[in-house]
PDB file of N, CA, C and O in Angstrom:
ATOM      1  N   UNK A   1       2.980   9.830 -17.956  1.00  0.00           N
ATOM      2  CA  UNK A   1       2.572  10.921 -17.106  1.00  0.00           C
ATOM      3  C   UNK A   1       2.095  10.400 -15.735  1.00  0.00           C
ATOM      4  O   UNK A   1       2.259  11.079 -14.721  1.00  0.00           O
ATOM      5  N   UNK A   2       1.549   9.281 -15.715  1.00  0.00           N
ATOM      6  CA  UNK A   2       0.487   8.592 -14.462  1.00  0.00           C
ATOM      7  C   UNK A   2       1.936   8.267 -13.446  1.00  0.00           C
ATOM      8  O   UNK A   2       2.021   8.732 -12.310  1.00  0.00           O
ATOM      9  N   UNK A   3       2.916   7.485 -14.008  1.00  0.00           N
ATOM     10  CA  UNK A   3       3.988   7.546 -13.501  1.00  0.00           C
ATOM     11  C   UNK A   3       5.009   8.290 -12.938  1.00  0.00           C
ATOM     12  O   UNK A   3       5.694   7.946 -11.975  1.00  0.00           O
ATOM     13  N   UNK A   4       5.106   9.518 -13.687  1.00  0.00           N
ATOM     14  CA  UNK A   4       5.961  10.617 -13.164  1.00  0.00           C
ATOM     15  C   UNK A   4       5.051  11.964 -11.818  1.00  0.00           C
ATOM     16  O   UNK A   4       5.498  12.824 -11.059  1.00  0.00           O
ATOM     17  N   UNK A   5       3.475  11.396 -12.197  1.00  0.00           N
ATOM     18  CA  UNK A   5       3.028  12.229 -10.890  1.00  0.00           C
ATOM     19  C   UNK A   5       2.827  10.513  -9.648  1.00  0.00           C
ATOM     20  O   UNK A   5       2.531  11.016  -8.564  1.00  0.00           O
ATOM     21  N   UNK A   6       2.853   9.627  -9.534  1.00  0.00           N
ATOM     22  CA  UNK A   6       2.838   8.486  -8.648  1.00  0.00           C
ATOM     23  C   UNK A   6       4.236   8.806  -8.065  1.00  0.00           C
ATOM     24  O   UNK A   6       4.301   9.249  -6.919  1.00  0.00           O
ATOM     25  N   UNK A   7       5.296   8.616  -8.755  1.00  0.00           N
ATOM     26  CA  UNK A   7       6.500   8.710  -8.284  1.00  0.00           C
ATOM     27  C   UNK A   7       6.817  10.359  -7.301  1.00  0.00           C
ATOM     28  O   UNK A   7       7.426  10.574  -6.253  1.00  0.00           O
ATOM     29  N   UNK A   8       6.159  11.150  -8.140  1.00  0.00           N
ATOM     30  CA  UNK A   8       6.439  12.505  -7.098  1.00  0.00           C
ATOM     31  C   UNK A   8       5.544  12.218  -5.876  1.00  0.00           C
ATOM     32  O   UNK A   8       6.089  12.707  -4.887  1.00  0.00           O
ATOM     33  N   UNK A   9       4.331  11.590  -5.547  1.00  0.00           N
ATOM     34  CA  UNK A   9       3.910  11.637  -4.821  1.00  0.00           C
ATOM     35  C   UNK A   9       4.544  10.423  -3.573  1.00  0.00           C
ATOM     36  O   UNK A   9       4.471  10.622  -2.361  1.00  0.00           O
ATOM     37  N   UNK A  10       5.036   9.418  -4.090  1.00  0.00           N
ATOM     38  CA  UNK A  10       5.459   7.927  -3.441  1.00  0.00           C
ATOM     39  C   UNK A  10       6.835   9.062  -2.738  1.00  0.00           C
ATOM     40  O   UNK A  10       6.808   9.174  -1.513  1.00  0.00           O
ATOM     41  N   UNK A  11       7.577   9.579  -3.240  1.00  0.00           N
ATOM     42  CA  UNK A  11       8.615   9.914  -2.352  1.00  0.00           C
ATOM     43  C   UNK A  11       8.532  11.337  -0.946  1.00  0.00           C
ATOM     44  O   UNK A  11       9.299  11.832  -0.121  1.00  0.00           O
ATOM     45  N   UNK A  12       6.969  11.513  -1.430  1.00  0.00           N
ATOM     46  CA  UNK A  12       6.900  12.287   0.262  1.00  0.00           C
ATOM     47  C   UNK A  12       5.946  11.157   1.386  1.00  0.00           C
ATOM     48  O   UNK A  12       5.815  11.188   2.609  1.00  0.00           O
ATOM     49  N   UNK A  13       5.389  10.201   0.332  1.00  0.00           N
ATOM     50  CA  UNK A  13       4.681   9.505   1.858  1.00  0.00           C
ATOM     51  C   UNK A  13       5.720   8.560   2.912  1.00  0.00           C
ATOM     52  O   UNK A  13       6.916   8.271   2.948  1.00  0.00           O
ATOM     53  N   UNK A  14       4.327   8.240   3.836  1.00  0.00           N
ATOM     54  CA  UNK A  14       5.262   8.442   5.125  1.00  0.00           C
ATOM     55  C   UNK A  14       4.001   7.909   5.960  1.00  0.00           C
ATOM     56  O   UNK A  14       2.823   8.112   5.663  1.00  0.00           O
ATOM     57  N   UNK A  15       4.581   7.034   7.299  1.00  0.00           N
ATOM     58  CA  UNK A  15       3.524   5.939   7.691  1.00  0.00           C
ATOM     59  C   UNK A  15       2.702   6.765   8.663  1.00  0.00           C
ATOM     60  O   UNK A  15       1.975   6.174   9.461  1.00  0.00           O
ATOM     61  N   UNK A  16       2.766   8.092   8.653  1.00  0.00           N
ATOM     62  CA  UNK A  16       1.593   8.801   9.273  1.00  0.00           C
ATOM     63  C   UNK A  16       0.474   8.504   8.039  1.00  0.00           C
ATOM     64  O   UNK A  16      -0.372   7.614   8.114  1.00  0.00           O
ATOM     65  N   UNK A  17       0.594   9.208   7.157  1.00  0.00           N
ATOM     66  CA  UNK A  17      -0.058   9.567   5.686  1.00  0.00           C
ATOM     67  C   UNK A  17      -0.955   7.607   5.014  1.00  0.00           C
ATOM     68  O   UNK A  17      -1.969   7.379   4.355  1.00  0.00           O
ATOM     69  N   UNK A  18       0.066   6.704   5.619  1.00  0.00           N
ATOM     70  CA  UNK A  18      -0.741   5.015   5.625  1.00  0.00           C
ATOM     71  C   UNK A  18      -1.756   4.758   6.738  1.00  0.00           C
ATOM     72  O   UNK A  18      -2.688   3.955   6.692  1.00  0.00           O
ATOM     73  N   UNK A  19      -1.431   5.553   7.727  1.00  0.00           N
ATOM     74  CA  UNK A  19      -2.019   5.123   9.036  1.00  0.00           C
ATOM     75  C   UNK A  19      -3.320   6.117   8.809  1.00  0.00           C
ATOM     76  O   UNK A  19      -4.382   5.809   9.349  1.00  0.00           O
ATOM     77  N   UNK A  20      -3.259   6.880   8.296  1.00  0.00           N
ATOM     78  CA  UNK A  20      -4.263   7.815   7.715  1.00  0.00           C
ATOM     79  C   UNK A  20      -4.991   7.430   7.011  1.00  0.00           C
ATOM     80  O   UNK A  20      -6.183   7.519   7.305  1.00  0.00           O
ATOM     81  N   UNK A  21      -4.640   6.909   5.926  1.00  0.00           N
ATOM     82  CA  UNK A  21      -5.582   6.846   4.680  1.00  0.00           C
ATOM     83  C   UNK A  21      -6.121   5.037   5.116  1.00  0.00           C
ATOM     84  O   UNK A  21      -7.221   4.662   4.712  1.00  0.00           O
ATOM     85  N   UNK A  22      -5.469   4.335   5.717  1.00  0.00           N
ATOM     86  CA  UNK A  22      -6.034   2.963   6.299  1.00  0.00           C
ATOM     87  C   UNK A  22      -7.519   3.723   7.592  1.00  0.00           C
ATOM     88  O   UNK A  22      -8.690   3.414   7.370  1.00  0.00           O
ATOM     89  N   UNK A  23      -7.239   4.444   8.528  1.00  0.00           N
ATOM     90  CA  UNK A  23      -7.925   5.004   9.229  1.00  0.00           C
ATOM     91  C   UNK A  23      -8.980   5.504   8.780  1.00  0.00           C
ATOM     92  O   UNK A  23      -9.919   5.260   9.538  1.00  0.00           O
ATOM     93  N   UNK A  24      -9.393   6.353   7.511  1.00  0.00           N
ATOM     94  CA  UNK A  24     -10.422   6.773   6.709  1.00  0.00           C
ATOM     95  C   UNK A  24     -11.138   5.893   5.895  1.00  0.00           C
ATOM     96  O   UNK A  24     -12.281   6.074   5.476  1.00  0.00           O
ATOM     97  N   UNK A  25     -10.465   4.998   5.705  1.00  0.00           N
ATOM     98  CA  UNK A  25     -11.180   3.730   5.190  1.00  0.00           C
ATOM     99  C   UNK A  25     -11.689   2.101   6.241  1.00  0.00           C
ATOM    100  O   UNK A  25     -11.832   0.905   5.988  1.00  0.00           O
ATOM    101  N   UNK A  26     -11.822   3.046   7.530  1.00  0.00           N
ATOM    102  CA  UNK A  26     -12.271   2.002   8.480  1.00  0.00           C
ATOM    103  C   UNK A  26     -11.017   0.712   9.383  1.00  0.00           C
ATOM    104  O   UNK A  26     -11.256  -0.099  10.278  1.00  0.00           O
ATOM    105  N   UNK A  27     -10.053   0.945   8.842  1.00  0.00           N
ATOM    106  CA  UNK A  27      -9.191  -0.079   8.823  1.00  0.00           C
ATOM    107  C   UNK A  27      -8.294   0.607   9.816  1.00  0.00           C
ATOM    108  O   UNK A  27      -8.060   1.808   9.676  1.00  0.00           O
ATOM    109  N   UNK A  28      -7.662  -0.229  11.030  1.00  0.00           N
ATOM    110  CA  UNK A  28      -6.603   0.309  12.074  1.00  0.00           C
ATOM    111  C   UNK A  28      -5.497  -0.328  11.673  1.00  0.00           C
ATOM    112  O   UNK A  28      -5.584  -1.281  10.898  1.00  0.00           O
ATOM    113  N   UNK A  29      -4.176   0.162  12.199  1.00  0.00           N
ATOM    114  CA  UNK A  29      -2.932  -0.248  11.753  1.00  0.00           C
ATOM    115  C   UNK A  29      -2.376  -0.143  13.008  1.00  0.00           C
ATOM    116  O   UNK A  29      -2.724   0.579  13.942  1.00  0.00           O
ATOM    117  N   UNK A  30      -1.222  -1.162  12.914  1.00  0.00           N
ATOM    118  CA  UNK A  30      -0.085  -1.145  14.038  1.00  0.00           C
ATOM    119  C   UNK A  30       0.983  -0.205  13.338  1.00  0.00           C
ATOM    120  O   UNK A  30       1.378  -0.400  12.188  1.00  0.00           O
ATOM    121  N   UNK A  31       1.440   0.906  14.204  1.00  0.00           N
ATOM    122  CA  UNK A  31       2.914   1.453  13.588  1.00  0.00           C
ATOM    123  C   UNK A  31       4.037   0.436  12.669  1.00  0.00           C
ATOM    124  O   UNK A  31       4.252   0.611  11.469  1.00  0.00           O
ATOM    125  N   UNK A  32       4.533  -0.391  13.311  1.00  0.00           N
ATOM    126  CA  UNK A  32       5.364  -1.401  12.749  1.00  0.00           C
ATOM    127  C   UNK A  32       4.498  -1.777  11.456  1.00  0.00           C
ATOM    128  O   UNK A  32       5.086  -2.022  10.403  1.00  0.00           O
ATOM    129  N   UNK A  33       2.777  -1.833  11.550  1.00  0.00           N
ATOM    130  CA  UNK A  33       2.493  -2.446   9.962  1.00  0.00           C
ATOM    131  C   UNK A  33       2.776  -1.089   8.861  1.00  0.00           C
ATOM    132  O   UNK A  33       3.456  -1.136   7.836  1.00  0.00           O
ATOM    133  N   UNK A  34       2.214  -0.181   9.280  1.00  0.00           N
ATOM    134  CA  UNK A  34       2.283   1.219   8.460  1.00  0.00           C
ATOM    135  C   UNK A  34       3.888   1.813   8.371  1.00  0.00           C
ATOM    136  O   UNK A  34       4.424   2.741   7.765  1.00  0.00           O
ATOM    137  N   UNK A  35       4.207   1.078   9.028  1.00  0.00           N
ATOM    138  CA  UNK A  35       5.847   1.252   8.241  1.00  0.00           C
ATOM    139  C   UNK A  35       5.933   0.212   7.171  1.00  0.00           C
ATOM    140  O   UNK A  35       6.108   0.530   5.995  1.00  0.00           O
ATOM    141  N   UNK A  36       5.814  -1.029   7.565  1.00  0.00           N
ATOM    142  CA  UNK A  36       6.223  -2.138   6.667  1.00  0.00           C
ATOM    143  C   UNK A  36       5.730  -1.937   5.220  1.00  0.00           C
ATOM    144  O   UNK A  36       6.319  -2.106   4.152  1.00  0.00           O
ATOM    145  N   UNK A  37       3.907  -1.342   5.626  1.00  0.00           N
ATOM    146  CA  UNK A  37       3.529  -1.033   4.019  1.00  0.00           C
ATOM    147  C   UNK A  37       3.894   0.311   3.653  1.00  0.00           C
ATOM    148  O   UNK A  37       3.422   0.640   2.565  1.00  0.00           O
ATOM    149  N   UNK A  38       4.747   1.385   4.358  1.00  0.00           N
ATOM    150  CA  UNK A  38       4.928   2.339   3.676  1.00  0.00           C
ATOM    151  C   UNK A  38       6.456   1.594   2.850  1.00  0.00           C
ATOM    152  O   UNK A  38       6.183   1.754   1.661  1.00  0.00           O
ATOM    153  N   UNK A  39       7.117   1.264   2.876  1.00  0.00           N
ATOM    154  CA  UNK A  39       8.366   0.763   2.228  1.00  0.00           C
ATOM    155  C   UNK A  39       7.977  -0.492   0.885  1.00  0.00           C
ATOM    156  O   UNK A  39       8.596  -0.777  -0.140  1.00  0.00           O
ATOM    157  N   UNK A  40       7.083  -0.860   1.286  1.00  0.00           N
ATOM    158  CA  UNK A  40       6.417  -2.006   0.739  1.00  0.00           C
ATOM    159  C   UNK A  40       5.742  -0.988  -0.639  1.00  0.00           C
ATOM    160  O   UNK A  40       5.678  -1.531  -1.742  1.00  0.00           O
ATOM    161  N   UNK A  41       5.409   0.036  -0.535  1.00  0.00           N
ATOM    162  CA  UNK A  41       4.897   1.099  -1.606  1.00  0.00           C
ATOM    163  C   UNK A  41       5.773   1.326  -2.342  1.00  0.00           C
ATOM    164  O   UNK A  41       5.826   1.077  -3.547  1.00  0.00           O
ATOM    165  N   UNK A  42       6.796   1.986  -1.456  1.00  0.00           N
ATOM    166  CA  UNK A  42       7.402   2.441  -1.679  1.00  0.00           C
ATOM    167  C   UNK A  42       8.668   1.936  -2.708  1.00  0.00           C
ATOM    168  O   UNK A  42       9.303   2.779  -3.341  1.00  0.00           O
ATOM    169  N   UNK A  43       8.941   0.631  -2.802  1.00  0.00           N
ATOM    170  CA  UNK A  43       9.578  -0.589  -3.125  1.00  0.00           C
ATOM    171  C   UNK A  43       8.795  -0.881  -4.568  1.00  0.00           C
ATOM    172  O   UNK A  43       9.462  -1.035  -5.591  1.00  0.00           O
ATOM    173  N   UNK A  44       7.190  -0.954  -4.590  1.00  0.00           N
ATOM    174  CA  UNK A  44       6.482  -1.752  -5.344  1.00  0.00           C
ATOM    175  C   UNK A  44       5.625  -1.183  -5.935  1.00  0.00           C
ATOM    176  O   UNK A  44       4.778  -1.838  -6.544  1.00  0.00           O
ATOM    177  N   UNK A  45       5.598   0.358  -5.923  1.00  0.00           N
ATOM    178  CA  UNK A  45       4.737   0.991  -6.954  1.00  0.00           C
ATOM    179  C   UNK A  45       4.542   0.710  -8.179  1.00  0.00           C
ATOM    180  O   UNK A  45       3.400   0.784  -8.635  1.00  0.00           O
ATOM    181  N   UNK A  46       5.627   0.326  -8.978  1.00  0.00           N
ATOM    182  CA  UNK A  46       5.317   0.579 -10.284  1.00  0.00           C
ATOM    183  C   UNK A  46       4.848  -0.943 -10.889  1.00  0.00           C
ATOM    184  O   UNK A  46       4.421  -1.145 -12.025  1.00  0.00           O
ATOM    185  N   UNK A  47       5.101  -2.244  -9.518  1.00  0.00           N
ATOM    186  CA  UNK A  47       4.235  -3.246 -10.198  1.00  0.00           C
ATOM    187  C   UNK A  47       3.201  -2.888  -9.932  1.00  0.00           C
ATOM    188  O   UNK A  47       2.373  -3.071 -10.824  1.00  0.00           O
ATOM    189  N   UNK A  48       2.745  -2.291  -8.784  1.00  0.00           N
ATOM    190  CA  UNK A  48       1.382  -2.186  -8.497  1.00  0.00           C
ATOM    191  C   UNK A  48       0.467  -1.466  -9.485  1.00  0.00           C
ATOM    192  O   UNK A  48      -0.664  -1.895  -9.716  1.00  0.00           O
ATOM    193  N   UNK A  49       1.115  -0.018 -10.256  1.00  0.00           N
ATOM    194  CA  UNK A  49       0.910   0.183 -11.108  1.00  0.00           C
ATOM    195  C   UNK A  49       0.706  -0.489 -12.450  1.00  0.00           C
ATOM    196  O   UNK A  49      -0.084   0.032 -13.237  1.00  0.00           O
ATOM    197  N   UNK A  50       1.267  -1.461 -12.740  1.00  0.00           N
ATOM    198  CA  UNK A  50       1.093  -2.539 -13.961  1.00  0.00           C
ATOM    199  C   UNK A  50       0.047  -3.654 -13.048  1.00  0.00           C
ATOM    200  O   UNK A  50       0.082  -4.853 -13.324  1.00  0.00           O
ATOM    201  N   UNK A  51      -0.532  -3.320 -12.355  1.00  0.00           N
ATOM    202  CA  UNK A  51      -1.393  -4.084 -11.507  1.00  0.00           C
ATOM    203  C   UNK A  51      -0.829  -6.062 -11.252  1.00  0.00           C
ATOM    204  O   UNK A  51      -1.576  -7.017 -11.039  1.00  0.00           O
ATOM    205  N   UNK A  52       0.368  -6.060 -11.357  1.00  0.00           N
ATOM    206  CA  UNK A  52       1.246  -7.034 -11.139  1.00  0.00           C
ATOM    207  C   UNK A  52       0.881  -7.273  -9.304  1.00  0.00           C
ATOM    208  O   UNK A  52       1.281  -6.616  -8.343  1.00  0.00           O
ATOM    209  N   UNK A  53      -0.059  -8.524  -9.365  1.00  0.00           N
ATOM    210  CA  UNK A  53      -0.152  -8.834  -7.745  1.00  0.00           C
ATOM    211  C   UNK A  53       1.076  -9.690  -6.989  1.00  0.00           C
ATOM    212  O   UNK A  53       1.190  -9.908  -5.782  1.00  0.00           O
ATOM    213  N   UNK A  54       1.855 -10.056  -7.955  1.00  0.00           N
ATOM    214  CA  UNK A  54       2.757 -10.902  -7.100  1.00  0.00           C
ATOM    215  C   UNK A  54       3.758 -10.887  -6.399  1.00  0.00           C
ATOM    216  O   UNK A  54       4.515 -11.747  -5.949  1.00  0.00           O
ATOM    217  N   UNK A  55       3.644  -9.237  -6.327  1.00  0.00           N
ATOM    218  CA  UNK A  55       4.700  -8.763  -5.078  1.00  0.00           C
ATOM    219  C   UNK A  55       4.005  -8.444  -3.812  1.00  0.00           C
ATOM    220  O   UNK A  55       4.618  -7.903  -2.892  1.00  0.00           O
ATOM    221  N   UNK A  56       2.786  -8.747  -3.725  1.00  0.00           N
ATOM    222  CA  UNK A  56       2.096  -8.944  -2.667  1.00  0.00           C
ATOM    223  C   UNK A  56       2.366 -10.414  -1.754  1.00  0.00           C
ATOM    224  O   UNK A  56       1.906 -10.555  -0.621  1.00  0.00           O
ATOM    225  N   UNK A  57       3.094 -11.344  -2.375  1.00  0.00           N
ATOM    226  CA  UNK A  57       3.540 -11.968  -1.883  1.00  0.00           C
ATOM    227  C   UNK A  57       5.107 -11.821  -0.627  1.00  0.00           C
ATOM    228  O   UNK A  57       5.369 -12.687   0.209  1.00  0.00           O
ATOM    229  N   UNK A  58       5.706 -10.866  -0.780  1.00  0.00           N
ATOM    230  CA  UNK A  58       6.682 -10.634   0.227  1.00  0.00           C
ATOM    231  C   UNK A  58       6.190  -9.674   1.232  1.00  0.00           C
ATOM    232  O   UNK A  58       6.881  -9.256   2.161  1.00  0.00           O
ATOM    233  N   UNK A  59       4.388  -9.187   0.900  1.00  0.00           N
ATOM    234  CA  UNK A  59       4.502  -8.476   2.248  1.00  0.00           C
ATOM    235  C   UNK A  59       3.220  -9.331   2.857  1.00  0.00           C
ATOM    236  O   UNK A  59       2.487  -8.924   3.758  1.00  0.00           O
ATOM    237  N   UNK A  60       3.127 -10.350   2.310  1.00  0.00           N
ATOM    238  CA  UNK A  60       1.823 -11.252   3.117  1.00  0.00           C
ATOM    239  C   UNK A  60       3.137 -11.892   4.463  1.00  0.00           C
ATOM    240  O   UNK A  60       2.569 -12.660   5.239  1.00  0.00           O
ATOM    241  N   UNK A  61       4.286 -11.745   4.722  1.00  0.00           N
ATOM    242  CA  UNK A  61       4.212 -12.648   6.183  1.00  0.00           C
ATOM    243  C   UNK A  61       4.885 -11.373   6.887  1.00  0.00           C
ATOM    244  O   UNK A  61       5.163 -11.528   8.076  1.00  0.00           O
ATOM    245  N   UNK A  62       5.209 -10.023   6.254  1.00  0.00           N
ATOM    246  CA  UNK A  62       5.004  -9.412   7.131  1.00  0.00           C
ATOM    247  C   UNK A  62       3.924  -8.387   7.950  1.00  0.00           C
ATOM    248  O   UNK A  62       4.200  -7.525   8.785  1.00  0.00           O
ATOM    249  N   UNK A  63       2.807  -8.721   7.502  1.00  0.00           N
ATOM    250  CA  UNK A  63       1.825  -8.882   8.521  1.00  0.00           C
ATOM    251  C   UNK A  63       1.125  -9.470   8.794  1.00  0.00           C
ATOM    252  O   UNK A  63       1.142 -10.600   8.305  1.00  0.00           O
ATOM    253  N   UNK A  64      -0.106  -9.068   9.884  1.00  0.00           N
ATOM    254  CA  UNK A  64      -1.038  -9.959  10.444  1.00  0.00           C
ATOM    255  C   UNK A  64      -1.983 -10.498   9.206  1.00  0.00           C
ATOM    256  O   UNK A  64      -2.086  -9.871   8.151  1.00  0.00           O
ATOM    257  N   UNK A  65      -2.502 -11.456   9.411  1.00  0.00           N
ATOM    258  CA  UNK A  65      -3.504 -11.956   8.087  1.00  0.00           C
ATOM    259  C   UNK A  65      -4.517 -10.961   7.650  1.00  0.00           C
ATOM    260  O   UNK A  65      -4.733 -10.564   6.505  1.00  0.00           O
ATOM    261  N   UNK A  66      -5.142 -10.603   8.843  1.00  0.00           N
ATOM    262  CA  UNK A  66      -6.257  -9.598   8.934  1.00  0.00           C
ATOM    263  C   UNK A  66      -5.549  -8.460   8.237  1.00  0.00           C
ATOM    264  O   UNK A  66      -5.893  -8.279   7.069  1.00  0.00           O
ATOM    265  N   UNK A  67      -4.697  -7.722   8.694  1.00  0.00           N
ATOM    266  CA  UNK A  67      -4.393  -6.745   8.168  1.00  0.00           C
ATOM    267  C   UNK A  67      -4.098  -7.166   6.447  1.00  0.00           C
ATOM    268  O   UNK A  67      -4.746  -6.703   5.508  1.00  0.00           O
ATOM    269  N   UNK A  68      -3.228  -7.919   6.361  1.00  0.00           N
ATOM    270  CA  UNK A  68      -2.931  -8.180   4.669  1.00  0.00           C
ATOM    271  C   UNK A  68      -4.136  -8.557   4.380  1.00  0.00           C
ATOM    272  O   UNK A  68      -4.444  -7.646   3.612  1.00  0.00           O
ATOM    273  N   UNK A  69      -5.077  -9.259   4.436  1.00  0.00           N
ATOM    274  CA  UNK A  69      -6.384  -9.114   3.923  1.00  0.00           C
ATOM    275  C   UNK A  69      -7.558  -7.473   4.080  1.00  0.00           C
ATOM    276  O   UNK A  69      -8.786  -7.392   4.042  1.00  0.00           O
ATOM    277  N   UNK A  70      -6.847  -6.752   4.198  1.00  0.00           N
ATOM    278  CA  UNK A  70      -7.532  -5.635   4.238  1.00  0.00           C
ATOM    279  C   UNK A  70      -6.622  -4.975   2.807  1.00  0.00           C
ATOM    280  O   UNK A  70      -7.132  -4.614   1.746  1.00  0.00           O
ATOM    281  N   UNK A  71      -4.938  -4.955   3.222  1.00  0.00           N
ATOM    282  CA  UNK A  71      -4.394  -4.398   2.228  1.00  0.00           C
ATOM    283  C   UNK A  71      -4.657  -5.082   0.829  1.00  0.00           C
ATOM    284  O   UNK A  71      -4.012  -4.534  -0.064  1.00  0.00           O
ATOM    285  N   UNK A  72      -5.449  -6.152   0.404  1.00  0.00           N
ATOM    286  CA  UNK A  72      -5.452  -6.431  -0.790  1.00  0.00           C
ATOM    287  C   UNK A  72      -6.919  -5.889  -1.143  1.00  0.00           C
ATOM    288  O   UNK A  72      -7.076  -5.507  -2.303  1.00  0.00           O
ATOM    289  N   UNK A  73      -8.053  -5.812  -0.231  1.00  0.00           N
ATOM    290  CA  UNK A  73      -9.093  -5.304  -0.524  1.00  0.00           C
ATOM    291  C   UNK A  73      -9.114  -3.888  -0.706  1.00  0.00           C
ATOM    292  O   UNK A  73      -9.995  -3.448  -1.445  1.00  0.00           O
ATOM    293  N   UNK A  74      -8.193  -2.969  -0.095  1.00  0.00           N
ATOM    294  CA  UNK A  74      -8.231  -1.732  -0.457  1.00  0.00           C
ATOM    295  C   UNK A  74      -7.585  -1.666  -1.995  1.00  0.00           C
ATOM    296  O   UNK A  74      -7.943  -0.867  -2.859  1.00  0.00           O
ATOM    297  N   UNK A  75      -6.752  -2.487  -2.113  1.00  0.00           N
ATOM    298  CA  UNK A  75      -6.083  -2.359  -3.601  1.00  0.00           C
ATOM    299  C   UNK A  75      -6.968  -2.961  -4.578  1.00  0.00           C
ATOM    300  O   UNK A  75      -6.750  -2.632  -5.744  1.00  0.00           O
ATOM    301  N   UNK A  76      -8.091  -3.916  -4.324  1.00  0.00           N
ATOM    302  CA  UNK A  76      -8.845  -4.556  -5.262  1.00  0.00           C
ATOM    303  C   UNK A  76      -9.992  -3.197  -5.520  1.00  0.00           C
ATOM    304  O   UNK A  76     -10.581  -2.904  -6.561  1.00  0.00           O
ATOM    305  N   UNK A  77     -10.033  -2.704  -4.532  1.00  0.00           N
ATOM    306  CA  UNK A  77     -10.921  -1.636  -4.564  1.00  0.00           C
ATOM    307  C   UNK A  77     -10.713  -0.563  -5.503  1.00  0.00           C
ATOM    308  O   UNK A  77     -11.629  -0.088  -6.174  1.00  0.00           O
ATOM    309  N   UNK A  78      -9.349  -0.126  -5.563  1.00  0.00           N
ATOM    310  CA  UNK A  78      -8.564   1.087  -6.103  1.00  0.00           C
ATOM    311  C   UNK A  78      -8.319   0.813  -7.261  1.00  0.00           C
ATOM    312  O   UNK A  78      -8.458   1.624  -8.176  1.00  0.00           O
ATOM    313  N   UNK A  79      -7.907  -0.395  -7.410  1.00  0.00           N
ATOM    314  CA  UNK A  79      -7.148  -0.473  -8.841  1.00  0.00           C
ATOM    315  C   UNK A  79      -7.671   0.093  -9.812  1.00  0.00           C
ATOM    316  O   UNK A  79      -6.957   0.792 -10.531  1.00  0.00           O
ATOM    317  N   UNK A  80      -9.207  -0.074 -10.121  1.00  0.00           N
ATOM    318  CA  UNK A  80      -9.750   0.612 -10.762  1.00  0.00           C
ATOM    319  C   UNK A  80      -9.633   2.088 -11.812  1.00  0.00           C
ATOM    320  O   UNK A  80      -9.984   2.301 -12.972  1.00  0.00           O
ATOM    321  N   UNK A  81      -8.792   3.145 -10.494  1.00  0.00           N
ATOM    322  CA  UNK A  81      -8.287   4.441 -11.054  1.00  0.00           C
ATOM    323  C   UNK A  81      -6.891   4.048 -11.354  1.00  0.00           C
ATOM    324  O   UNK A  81      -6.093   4.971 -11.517  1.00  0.00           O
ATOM    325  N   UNK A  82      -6.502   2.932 -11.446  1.00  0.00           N
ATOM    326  CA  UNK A  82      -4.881   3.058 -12.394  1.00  0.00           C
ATOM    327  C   UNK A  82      -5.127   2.957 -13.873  1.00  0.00           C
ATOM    328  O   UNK A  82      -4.184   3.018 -14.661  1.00  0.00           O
TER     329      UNK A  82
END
């Protein structure tokens, strides 16, 4: 079930909706990054869902350090509700 409502939701986001929810949580984004991690979601939900970190490895060089060190703290943060 956790899967079939993730998946309805993963196919309307969209790097306004990243640039958003990074923005509410203190954190700024470059367009080019909030694309990269909207596809990067979009691509990697369902390890992320099995809380599988090691596809965090293909989006650590496409961004800035700072920023990928934010995106793993928001996910260390979250994981929690999976």
């Amino acid at each position: 079930m956790l899967e079939n409502l993730v998946a309805s939701y993963i196919s309307t986001l969209n790097e306004d909706l990243v640039m958003e929810y990074a923005s509410k949580n203190g954190y700024s984004l470059r367009e080019d990054e909030a694309i990269t991690i909207t596809k990067f979601l979009k691509t990697y939900w369902r390890d992320l869902l099995r809380k599988d970190k090691t596809c965090f490895e293909v989006l650590r060089s496409s961004l800035r350090k700072e920023t990928f060190d934010q995106v793993i703290q928001l996910y260390e943060e979250n994981k929690k509700y999976i």
